[in-house]
Structure formats: structure tokens, C-alpha cells
N, C-alpha and C positions, 0 to 999 in steps of 0.2 A: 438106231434108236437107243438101245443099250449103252454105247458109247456116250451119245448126248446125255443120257440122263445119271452115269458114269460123272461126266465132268462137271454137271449141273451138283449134282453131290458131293464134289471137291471144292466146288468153288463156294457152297455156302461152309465146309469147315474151313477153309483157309478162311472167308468171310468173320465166320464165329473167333476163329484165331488173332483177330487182325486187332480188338480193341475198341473199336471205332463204334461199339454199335453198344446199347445197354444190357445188362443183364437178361431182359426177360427176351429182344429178340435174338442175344447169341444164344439161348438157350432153346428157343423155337428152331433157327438153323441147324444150331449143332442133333436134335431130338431128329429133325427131317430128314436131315445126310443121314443118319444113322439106318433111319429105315430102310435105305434104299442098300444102302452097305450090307446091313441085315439080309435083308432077301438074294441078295445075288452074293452071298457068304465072303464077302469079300473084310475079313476077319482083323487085319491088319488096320482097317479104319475103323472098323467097330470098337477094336482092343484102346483105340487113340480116343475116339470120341464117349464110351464108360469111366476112359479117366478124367475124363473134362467135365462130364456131368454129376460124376460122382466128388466132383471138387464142391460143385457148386451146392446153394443149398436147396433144401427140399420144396416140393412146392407146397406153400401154405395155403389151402381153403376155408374161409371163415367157416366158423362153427355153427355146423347145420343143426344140431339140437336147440339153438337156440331160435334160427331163422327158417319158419313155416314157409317160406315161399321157396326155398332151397330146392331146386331140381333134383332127383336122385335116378341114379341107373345101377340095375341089377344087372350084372353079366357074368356067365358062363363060359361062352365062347372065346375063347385066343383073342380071336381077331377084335370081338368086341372090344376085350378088355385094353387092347394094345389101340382100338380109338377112342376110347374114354384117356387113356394115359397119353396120348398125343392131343386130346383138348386140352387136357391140363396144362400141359408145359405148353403149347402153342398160345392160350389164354394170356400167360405172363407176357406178351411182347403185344405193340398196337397194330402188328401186322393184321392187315385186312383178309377174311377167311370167304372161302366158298363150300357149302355143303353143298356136295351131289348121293343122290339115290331117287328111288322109285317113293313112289306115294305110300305115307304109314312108316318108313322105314325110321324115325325119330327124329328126323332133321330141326325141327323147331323145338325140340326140347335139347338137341345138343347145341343151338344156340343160344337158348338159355344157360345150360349151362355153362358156357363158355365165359358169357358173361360173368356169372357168378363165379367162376375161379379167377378170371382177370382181376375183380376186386376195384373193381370201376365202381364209383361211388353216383355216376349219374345214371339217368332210364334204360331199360329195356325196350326200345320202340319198335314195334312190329309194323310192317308195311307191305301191303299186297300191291306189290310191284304193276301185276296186269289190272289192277281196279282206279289207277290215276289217268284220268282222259286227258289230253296234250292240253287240252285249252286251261286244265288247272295244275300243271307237272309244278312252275314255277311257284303260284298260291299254298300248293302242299306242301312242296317241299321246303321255300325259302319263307316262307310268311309275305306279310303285305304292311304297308304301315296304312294310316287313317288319309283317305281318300284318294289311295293310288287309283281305283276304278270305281263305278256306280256299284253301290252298296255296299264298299268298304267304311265302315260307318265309327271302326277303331282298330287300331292295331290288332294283329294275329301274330303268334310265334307259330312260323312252321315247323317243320315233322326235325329239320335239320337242327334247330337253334334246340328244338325240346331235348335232344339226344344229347347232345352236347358235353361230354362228362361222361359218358354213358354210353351204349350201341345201339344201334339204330340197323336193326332185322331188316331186309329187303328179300321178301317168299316169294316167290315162282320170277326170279331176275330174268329169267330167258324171255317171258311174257310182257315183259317192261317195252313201253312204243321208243321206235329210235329217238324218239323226241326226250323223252323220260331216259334212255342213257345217257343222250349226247349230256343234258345237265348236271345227272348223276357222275359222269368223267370231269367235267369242269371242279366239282366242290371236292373231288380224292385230288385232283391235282393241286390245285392253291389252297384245299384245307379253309374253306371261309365262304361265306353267301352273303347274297344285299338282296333282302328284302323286295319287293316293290314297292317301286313308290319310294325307296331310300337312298340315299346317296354313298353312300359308303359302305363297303363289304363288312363282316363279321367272322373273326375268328373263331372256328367249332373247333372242338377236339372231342372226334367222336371215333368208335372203331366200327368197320360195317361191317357184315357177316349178311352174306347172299346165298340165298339157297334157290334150286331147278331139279326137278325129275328131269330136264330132257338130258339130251345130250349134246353139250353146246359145241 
């Protein structure tokens, strides 16, 4: 397992090295390799990837004195502080994130803030993964136009179009019906939904951030 995650940590700095990717996720990459380099002191990558990130520039967070809805974390702890400073620079890239921990531990307020450092100009939409019943996965999430079913009586933007710009929160994802992933996997893959009742798909550009107490 050491080895695996050894090479899994090479392969995102040669990754970050490579050009091919933007600023915000070679800087996610190169931040991730780092950590793992960190802990198992393997000092020689660390020393490589501080000059890499110390090229780049800092990370900018709008200014919270002016924006009341701004997330704030107080930390003490190492480890805290070193997961606040991994949303930060993870934030800059549209990679899609997972929070895990126990209940209470800040999960929803670190996807808030996540958000807010990304710097994404659309919603924050929160979504209680276990509260969509199969029969409505598609109506939540994709919208519906005006009389795809009885009592569609006008257009709806679903949860996916609303985020759009924006992140789109999915809380307790382990509690989500297979029904509700298998659709969730369709729209990460092609990036785009069709309504019902529409004929034609919709490009989103949304970032999703899932969070679970269990253990998946």
C-alpha cells in the first residue's frame, strides 16, 4: 500500500509537471503529492515540489471583511490548519472533492468554504443526497420542461442547471439510492443534463463536493 500511494504521488507531480493541466489543478496536484511526500519524509520531493509552489502565486481569497456570508475557521491544531490550507489550494482547481468524517466534525462548513475560495461566481447548493426518492432523482435533479408529466404545468430548473457556475453540495452521498448515483455518474461524466420532457442535453459547469460519515 505504501508503494501504491508512493507512485500515486509521483504520478500527480510529473502530472503537475507536464503543462497540460491549468494553474489551479497543477496546483491541487502538486499541494496532494506534497502531503503524502511530507508524511513518509521523503524530503527530496518535498524539496522539488516547495519550489514549484513557491513559483506560483498565492492563493487569493476575496475579501472577507467586506462579504458577511464568508465562512470563517479558527484553528489551533497542525492538522487543522494544514486542512484549511489544502481547501485553499485544492479550491483553485474544478476537481471534484469528497469530505469524509464523523457527524459535527465541519464538513458542510468546509464545503462552504471551499466554495468561497474557488471564487466561483455561481450558487452554493446544498442537497440531501438520502431525502431524493427514485421516482423524483431525475425532476430534482435535471428539471422538467412544461408538460413532460401530469402536473407539470411550467418549466422547472433542476438542482443541476441551478448550480451551474457554482457547487452543487451533495451531504450524506453514501445514503444516495443506486438510482440517485447511477444519474449523479452520467452528468460528472458528459458534464450536461436534458431536462424531461427536453430534447436536447445542457451544458453545466458545476464543481461537486460530497460529503459521508460512513466509510465508503
Amino acid at each position: 500500500m505504501i508503494k501504491s500511494r508512493y507512485e500515486l504521488a509521483v504520478t500527480r507531480y510529473l502530472a503537475a509537471k507536464s503543462g497540460i493541466y491549468d494553474d489551479g489543478e497543477r496546483s491541487a496536484m502538486l499541494y496532494l503529492a506534497r502531503e503524502y511526500f511530507q508524511s513518509e519524509d521523503v524530503h527530496k520531493f518535498v524539496d522539488k515540489i516547495d519550489r514549484e509552489l513557491n513559483a506560483r502565486p498565492k492563493v487569493e481569497i476575496r475579501n472577507k471583511k467586506t462579504d458577511n456570508d464568508a465562512p470563517v475557521f479558527i484553528a489551533a491544531s497542525p492538522k487543522m490548519k494544514k486542512i484549511v490550507e489544502l481547501a485553499e489550494n485544492v479550491a483553485q482547481s474544478d476537481l471534484n472533492i469528497l469530505l469524509t468524517g464523523p457527524t459535527g466534525a465541519g464538513k458542510d462548513q468546509l464545503a462552504k468554504y471551499i466554495h468561497y475560495c474557488s471564487g466561483r461566481k455561481g450558487e452554493f447548493v446544498t442537497v440531501n443526497s438520502a431525502a431524493i426518492p427514485d421516482s423524483m432523482v431525475e425532476s430534482e435533479l435535471f428539471g422538467y420542461r412544461k408538460g413532460a408529466f401530469t402536473g407539470a404545468d411550467s418549466n422547472r430548473m433542476g438542482l443541476m442547471l441551478r448550480s451551474s457556475g457554482g457547487t452543487l453540495y451533495l451531504n450524506e452521498i453514501a445514503d444516495a439510492t443506486p438510482e440517485c448515483q447511477a444519474k449523479l455518474l452520467e452528468v460528472i461524466e458528459t458534464k450536461s443534463v436534458r431536462p424531461l420532457g427536453g430534447d436536447d442535453r445542457i451544458n453545466v459547469d458545476l464543481r461537486i463536493i460530497a460529503a459521508t460519515n460512513h466509510d465508503l
